[in-house]
Each structure stands twice: as C-alpha cells, then as structure tokens.
C-alpha positions as CSV (number, residue, x, y, z in Angstrom):
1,X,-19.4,5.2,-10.5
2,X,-19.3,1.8,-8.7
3,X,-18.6,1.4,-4.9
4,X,-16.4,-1.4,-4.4
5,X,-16.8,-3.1,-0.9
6,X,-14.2,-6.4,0.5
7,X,-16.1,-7.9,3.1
8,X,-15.0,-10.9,5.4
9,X,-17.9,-11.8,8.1
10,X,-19.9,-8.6,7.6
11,X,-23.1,-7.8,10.0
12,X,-26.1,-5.8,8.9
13,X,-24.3,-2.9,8.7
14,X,-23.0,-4.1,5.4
15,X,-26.4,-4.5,4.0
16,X,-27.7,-1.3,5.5
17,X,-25.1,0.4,3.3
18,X,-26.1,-1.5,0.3
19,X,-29.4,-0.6,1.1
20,X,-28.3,3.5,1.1
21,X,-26.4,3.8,-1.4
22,X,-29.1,1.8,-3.8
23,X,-30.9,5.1,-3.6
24,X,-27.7,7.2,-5.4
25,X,-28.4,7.0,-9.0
26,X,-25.9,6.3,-11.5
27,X,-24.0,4.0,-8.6
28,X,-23.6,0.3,-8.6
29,X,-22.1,-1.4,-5.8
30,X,-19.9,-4.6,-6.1
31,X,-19.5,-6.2,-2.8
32,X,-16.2,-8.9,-2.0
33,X,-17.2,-11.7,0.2
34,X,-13.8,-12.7,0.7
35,X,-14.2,-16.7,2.2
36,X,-16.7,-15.6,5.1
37,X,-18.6,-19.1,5.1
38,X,-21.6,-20.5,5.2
39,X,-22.3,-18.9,8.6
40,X,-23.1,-15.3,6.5
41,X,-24.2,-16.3,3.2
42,X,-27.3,-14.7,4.4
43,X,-26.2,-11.4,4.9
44,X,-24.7,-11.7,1.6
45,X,-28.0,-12.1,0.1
46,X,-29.4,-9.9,1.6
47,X,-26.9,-7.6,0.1
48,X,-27.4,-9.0,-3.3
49,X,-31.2,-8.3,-2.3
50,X,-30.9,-4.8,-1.5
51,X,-29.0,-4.3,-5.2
52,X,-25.6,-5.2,-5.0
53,X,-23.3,-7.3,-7.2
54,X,-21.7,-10.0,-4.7
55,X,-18.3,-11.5,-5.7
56,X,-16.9,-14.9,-3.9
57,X,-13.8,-16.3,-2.6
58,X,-13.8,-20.2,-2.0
59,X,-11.6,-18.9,1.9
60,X,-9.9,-15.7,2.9
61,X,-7.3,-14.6,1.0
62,X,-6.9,-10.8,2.1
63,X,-8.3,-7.4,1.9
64,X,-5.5,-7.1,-0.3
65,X,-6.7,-9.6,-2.8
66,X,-10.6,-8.8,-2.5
67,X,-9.7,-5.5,-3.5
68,X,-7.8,-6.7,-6.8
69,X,-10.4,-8.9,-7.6
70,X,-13.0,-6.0,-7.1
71,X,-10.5,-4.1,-9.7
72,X,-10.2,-6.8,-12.3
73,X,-13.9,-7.4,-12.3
74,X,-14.5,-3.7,-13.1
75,X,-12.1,-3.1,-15.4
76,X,-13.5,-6.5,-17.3
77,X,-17.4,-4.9,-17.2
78,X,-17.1,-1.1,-16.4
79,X,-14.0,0.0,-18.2
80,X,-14.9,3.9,-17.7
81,X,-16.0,4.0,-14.5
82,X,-14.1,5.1,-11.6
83,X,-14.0,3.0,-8.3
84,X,-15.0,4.2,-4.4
85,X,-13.5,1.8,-2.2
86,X,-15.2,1.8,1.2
87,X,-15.4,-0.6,4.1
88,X,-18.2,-2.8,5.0
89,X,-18.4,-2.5,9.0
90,X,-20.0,1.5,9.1
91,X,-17.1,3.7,9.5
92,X,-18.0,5.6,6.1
93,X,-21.4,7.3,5.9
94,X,-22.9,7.4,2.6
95,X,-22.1,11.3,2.8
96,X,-18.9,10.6,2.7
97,X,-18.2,8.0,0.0
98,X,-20.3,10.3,-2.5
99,X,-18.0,13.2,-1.7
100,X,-15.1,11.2,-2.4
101,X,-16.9,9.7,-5.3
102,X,-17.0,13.7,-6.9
103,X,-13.8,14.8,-6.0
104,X,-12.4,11.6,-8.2
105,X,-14.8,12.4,-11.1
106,X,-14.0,15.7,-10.7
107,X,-10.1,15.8,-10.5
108,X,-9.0,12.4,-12.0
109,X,-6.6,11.6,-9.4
110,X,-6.2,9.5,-6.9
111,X,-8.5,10.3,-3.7
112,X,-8.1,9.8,0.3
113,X,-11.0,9.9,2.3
114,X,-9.3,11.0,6.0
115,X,-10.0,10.8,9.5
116,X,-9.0,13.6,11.6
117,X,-9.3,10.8,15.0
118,X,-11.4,13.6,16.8
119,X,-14.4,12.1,19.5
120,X,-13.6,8.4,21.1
121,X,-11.5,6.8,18.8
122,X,-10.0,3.4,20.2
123,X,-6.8,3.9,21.3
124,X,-5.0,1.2,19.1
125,X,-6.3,2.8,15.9
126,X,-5.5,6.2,17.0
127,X,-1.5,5.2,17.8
128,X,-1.2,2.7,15.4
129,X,-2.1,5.4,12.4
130,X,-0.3,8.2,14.1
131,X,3.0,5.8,13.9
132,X,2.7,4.7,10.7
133,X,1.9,8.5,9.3
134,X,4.7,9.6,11.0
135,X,6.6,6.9,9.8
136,X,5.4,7.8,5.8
137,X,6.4,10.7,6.3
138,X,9.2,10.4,7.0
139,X,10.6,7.8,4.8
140,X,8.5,9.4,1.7
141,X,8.6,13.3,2.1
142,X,4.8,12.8,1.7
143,X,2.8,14.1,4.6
144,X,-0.6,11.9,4.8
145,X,-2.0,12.0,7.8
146,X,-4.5,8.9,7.1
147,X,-1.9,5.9,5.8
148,X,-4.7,3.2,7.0
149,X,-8.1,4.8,5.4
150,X,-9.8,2.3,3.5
151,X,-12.0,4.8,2.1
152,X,-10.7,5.8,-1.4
153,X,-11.3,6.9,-4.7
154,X,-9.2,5.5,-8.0
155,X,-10.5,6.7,-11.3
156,X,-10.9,4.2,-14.4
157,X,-7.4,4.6,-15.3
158,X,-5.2,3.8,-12.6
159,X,-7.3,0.5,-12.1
160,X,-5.0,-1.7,-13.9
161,X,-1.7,0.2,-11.8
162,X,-4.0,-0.4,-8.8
163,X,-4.1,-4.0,-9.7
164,X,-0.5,-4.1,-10.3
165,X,0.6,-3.5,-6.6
166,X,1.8,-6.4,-4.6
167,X,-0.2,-7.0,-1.1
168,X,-2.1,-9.7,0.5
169,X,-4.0,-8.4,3.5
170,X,-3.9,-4.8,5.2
171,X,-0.3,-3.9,3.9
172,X,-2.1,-3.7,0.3
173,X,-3.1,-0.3,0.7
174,X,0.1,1.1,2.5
175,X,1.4,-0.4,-0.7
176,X,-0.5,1.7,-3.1
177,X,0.4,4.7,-1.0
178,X,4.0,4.1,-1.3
179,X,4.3,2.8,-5.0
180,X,1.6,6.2,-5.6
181,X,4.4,8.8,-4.1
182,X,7.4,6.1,-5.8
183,X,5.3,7.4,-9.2
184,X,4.9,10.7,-8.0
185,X,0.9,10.8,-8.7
186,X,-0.8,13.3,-7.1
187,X,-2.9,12.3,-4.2
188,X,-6.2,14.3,-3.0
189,X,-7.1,14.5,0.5
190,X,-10.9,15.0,1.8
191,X,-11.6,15.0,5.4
192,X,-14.5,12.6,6.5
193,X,-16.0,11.8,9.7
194,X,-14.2,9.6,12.2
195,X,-16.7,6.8,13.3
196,X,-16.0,3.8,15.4
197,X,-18.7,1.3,16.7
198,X,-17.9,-0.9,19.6
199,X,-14.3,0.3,19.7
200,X,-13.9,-1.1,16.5
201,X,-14.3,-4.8,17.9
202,X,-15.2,-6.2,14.4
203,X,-11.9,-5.4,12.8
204,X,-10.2,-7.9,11.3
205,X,-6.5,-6.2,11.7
206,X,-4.4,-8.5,13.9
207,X,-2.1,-6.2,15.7
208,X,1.7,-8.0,15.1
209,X,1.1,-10.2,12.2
210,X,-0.6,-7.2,10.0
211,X,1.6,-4.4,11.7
212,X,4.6,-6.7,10.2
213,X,3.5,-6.5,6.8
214,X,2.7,-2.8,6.6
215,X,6.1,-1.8,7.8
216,X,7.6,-4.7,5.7
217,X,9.6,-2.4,3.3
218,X,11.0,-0.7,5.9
219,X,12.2,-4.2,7.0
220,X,13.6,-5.4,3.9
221,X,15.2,-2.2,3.7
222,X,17.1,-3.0,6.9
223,X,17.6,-5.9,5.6
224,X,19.2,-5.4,2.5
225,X,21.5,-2.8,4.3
226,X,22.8,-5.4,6.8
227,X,23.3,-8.2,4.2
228,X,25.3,-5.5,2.5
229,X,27.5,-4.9,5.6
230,X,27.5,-8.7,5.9
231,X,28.8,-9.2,2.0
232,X,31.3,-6.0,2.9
233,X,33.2,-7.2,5.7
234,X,33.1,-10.8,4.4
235,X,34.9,-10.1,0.9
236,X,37.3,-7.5,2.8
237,X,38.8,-10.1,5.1
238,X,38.8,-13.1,3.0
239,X,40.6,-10.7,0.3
240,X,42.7,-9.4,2.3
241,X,43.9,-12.8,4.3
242,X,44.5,-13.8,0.7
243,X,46.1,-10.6,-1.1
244,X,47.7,-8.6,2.0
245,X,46.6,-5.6,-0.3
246,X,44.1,-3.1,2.0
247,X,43.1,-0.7,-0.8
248,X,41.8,-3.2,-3.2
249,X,40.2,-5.0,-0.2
250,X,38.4,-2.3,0.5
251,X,37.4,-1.1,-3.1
252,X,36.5,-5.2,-4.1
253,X,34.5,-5.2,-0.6
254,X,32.7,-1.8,-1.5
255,X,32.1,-2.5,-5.4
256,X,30.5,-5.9,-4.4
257,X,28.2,-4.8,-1.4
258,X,27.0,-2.2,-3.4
259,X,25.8,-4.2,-6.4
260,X,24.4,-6.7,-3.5
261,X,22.4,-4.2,-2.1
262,X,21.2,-2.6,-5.1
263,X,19.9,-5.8,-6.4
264,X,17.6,-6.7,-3.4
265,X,16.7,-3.2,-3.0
266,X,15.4,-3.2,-6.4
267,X,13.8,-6.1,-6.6
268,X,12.4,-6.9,-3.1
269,X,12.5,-3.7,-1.5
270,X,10.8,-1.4,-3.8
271,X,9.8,-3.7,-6.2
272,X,11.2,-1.8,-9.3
273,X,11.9,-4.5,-11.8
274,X,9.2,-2.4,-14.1
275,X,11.6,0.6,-14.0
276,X,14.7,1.0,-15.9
277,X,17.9,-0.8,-14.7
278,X,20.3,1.9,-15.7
279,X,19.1,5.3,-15.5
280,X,18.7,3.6,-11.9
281,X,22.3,2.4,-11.4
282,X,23.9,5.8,-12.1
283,X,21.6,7.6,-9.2
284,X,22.5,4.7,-7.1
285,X,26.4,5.3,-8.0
286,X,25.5,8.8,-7.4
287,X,23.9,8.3,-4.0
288,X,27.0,6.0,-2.6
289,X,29.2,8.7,-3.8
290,X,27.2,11.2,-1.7
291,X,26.2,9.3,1.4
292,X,30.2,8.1,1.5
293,X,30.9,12.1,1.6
294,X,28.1,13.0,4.1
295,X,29.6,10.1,6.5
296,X,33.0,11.5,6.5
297,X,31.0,15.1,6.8
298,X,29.0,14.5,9.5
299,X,31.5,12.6,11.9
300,X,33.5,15.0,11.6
301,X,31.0,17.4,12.7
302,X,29.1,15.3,15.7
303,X,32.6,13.1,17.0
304,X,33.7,16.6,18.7
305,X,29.9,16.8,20.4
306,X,28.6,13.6,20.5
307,X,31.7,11.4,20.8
308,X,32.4,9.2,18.2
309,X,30.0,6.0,18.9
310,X,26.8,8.1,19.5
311,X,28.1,10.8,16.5
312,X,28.3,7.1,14.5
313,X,24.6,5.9,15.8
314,X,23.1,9.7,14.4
315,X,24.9,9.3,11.4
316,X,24.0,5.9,10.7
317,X,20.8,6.8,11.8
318,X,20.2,9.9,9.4
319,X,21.4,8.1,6.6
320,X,19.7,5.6,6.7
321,X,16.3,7.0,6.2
322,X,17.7,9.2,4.1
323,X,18.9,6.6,1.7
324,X,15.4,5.0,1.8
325,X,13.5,8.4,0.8
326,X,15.8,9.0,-2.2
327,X,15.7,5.4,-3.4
328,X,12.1,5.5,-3.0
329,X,11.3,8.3,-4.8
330,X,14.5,9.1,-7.1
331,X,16.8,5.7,-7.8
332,X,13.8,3.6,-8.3
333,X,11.0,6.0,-9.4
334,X,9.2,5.9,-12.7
335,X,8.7,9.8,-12.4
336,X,5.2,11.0,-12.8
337,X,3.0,7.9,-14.4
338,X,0.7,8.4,-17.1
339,X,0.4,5.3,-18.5
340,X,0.0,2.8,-15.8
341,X,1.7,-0.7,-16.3
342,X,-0.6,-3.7,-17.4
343,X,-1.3,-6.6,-15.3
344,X,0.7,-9.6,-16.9
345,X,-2.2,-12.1,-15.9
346,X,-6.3,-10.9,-15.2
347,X,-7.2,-11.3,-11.5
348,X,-9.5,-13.9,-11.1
349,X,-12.1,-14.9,-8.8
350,X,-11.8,-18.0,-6.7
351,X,-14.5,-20.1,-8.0
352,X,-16.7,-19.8,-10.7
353,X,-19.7,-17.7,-10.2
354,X,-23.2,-17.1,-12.0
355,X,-25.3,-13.9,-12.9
356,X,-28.8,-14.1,-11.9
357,X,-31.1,-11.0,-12.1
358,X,-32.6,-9.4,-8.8
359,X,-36.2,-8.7,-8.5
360,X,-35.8,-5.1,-8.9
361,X,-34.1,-2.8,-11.8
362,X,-30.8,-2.8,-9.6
363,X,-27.8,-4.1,-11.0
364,X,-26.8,-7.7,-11.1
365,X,-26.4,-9.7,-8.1
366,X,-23.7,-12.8,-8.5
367,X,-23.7,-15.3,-6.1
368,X,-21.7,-19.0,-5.6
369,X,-22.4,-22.2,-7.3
C-alpha cells in the first residue's frame, strides 16, 4: 500500500504524519513537494528523514498535477499496489487513511474517505461542499455528500484511468468524481472524522479562481448551449432572408446547432473523444427528439399556471440539467470500465531527481539536484 501525499508549503504536521504512518508496516509513503521553495526544503527532509519518498516540482503546478505525478511514479515502481491519497496539513488521522487503505484492498473499487462537517467546521468549507454536493447531485444522479475530500483510495488498476483525467489544481478531483459516475464505477464511501486546525487557514483553495474550475463543466455546458442558440438563430435568419422558405429554415437552423453542440459537448465538455462517436450520435439524436417533445409537453402544461415566460424559464430550466445528466452519464458514457484507458505520454516529474538511501530500513527518500 503506498500513501501518496501533494504537498505545497507543508508545516510539521506533514512530517508528523510521515512520522505515524512509518510505524504501519507494509506502507510506504511518497510525498509531492509541488514547487514549495527553498523556504521548506527542510521540512521536506525532514520528511525524507522520518521514511518517506519525496518527489519535486521545479514551481507549483497544481494539486492536480502532484497527484498524476504521484500516480505515474507508482505505477512506474509499485505496479500492484493500491494508492491512499491523503493531505498533508492534519485533516486525516492515521486512523483514518488505514481504514480507507482496507476498504480499497478489500473491495477493489474506488474509495471516499467522507466528512460528515459535524463540530466547528469553517464556514466556507462547510457551504462551499454542501453547494457543490448538491450541485453533483444533481447534474449526476450520484448522491456524494463529500465532492471535495482529498482523502481517497484508488486501487493498482484504475491508476493509469486516474492519470488519464484532465485537471490542474483542486478541480482535478471533482474531475475524477465526474468522469468515475460518466464510467459508472462503483464508488465506496467511509465516514472519517471532520478535523480543521486554525479554521483551515493553511489551505491553499482560492475561493473564485478554484471555485471556477470545479464548476467549469457546468460552464462549458452553458456554454455550448448558448453557442448552439447563437448558431440556431444565426443560420435561421440568414436562410431565411435568403430563401423566404420557414420550414427548411428552421430544419437547416436545427440540424446545424445540433451537430455544433454536440461537437463541443463532446470534446470540451465531457471530454469523450475516447468514447465512441456513433453509438453516441444516435442517443444524442435520441435525446433532441425527446427534449423537443418534453418542451412542447411541458409548456403546455405550466403556460396555463405559470404564464408563458416563467412556464418557459422552468422549462428551460428543467431541461437543461436534465440534458447535462443524460449526456453525462448515457450520450457520452463508456458504460461500466474495466479496462481503463492508457495514458498516451508517462507523467513526468519536473526536474530530474536522485535516489539516495535513508539511514534507517525505510523506503527510499528522493530529493532535488
């Protein structure tokens, strides 16, 4: 089992964990200095000292990519061995990490570690995750009521479809929650201890720029739907100014706004391009056809209610994220994935580094040139 640990400008509490979990046998931890500096190459060797390999980027580059270059180190040296992630500022006890470390040994599958927000949690984590679990849940049909844990467990085999997912910085692992339910793989759920220190003052999160990248298919998704409305009403009055023909205005209009939209949402919003392009167009064709009845359906239904601009905002509304959830996890999905995709290129560290051996019978310890 290895415990896999991105760091940027860790205190002591990163080596105090090193320091624990050196007494677990049959554990080796890999620690992620991801550009911290020269400021806390100390604490890093200190945590080389206390038994941990120690990984370097040349300057931050992202949880996101710490964590692939964790992955691609390990599948390079410990093919078999399944992967703990955990953070490096004390919110997971050692208790904790081992008990997701079982359940992943045990079942094979993909594990959570997740907060139940009980005691004094700050109150930007506690809204923040409650928004975006609400907002997973929505769009995905999966209930997870911890979308931001960073504590979790991959076995050996999903490493290289772990390594696959695109994300720089915290959206990474909303990524690998959404492309996990896009594959339908089955995701375990252990409750762990909420624990804050300081009111989580040594996060890293930055509250608009990072909150923008975890909601950033949802974006693109609104996106793509407005350029589609855009390409729509363009081609319907520049064809009809030219042909004075309605009907195969609107038909030209539709046909081309559709292919528009299906061709950014499948390669920028969900990313598909791995899955194939047309078993994918007919459930797309199949979902216009359907959405196109439910509109007529369920204006019908709300005008007499609601009247007919706020009957159109609830329909809109509903079909919108009702369009995303069955694109997300029937147009685009690969159905259940058992053999992940490769990596077309090996992730690769920053610089160079070199093995030297720690005093003790720990594992190795790799530090900078």
């Amino acid at each position: 089992m290895i415990v896999l640990i991105p760091s940027y400008e860790p205190d002591e509490r990163l080596t105090n964990l090193v320091a624990e979990l050196g007494h677990v046998p049959d554990l080796k931890v890999l620690v992620v200095d991801d550009g911290s500096g020269a400021d806390y190459a100390g604490i890093f060797a200190d945590a080389a000292r206390a038994g941990a390999e120690v990984l370097v980027h040349e300057v931050n580059r992202g949880k996101g990519v710490a964590l692939r270059t964790g992955f691609g180190y390990i599948r390079n040296l410990y093919p078999d061995e399944p992967v703990v992630c955990a953070d490096a500022d004390g919110q997971h006890t050692v208790l904790d990490i081992l008990r997701v470390a079982a359940a992943v040994r045990d079942s094979g599958e993909l594990v959570l570690g997740v907060r139940r927000f009980t005691g004094r949690v700050p109150l930007r984590s506690r809204l923040g995750n409650r928004i975006t679990a609400a907002v997973f849940t929505v769009l995905t049909g999966t209930r997870l009521p911890d979308t931001q844990t960073g504590l979790r467990g991959y076995p050996a085999g999903l490493l290289d479809w772990a390594s696959a997912v695109p994300g720089v910085r915290f959206e990474y692992e909303l990524n690998l929650l959404l492309r996990a339910t896009r594959d339908r793989l089955p995701i375990r759920q252990i409750e762990i201890a909420t624990v804050y220190h300081a009111d989580n003052a040594s996060s890293h999160f930055r509250p608009v720029r990072d909150s923008l990248r975890i909601y950033r298919p949802l974006l693109a998704y609104a996106a793509s739907s407005l350029a589609g409305f855009v390409v729509d009403a363009t081609v319907l009055f520049t064809w009809y100014a030219i042909t004075g023909n309605l009907l195969t205005a609107v038909v030209v209009a539709r046909l081309l706004s559709a292919t528009v939209n299906f061709l950014v949402n499948r390669h920028a919003v969900f990313e598909a391009d791995d899955v194939p392009i047309w078993p994918s167009v007919r459930r797309y064709a199949l979902l216009a056809a359907v959405v196109l009845a439910l509109n007529a359906a369920l204006m019908a239904v709300l005008t007499p209610v609601l009247g007919v601009v706020a009957a159109k905002l609830v329909t809109e509304l509903g079909l919108f994220v009702g369009g995303f959830m069955v694109q997300h996890r029937l147009v685009f999905a690969h159905g259940r994935a058992t053999n992940p995709p490769e990596l077309d290129q090996p992730v690769e560290l920053s610089r160079p580094v070199e093995l030297t051996r720690p005093r003790s019978p720990t594992p190795l310890a790799r530090t900078a040139r």
